[in-house]
C-alpha positions in Angstrom: -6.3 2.9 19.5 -7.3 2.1 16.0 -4.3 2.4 13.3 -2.0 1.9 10.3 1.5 2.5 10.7 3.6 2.4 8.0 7.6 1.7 7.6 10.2 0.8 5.6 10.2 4.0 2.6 13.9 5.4 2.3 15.8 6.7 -0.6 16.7 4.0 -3.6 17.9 4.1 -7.2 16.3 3.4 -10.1 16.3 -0.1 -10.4 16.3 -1.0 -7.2 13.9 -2.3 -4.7 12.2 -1.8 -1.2 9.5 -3.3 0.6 7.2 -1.1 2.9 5.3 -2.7 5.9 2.4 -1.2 7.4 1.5 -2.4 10.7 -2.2 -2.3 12.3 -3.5 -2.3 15.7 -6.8 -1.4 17.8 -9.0 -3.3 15.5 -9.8 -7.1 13.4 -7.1 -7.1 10.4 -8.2 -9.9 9.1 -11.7 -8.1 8.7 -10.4 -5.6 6.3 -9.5 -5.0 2.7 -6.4 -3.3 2.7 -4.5 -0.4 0.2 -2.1 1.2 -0.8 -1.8 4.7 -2.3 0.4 7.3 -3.1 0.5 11.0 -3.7 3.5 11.8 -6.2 4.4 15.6 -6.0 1.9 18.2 -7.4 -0.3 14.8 -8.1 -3.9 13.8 -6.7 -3.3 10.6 -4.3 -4.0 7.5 -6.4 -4.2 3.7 -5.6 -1.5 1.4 -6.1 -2.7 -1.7 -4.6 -5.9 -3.6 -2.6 -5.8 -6.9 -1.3 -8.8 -8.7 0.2 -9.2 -9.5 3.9 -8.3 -13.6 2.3 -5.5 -12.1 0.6 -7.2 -14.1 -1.9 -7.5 -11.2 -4.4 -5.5 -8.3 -5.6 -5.4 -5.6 -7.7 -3.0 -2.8 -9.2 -2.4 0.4 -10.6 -1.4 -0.3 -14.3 2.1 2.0 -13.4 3.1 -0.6 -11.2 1.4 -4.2 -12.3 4.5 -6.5 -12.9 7.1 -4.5 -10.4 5.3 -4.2 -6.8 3.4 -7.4 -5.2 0.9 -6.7 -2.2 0.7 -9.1 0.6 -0.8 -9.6 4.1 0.2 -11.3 7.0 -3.2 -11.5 9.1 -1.6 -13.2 12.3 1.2 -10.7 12.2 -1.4 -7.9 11.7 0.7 -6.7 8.8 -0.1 -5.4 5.1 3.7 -5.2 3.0 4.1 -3.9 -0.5 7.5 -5.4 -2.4 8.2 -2.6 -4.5 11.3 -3.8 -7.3 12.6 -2.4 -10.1 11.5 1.2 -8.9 11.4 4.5 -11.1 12.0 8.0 -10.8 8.4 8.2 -11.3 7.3 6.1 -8.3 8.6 8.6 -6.0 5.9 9.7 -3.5 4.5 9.0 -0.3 3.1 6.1 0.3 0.1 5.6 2.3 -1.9 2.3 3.5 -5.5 2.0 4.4 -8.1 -0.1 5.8 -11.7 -0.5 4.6 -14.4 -2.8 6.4 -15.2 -5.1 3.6 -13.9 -8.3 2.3 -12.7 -7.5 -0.9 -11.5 -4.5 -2.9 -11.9 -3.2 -6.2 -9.7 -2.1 -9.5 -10.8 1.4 -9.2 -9.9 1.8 -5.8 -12.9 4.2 -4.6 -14.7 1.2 -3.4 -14.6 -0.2 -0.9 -14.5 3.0 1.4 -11.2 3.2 3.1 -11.8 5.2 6.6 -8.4 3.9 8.6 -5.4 5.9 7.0 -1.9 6.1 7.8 0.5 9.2 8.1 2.3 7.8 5.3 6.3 6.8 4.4 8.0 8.6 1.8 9.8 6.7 -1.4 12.1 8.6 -3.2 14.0 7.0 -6.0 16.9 8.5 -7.9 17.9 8.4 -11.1 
């Protein structure tokens, strides 16, 4: 079965820091660009993060360049995002997704991501 599952959101204060995992199975990880996106409340989902297949190259969201770091671990099968000193504002759920292509791009609507997860939710407190 082809999937993303993602773990490791929770409740943290402001200031803090969590690292989500997303874990993928039923197809060739290492063929994929992977993301990360997030849909705040009352907010369109947005990217956060794309790594190539290499993990090679990477790009982020300007609301979290300097604070989260994207990685991949391609004989674990795994895509993490370190998420540190976290704000009220990155509160959301955070999704991760797979597109068949060797890197990704800044704007995050190419490549086409068509392997989605249910999603873990972050809430930070203030």
């Amino acid at each position: 079965q082809v999937q993303v599952v993602e773990s490791g959101g929770g409740l943290v204060q402001a200031g803090g820091s969590l690292r989500l995992s997303c874990s993928a199975s039923g197809f060739a990880f290492d063929d994929y660009a992977m993301g990360w996106f997030r849909q705040r409340p009352g907010k369109k989902r947005e990217g956060v993060s794309c790594i190539s297949w290499s993990g090679g190259s990477t790009y982020y969201a300007d609301s979290v360049q300097g604070r989260f770091t994207i990685s991949r671990d391609n004989a674990k099968k795994t895509l993490y995002l370190q998420m540190n000193s976290v704000k009220p504002e990155d509160t959301a759920t955070y999704s991760c997704a797979a597109a068949r292509a060797e890197v990704c791009s800044s704007d995050f609507d190419r490549p086409e991501y068509n392997i989605w997860g249910q999603g873990t939710q972050v809430t930070v407190s203030s």
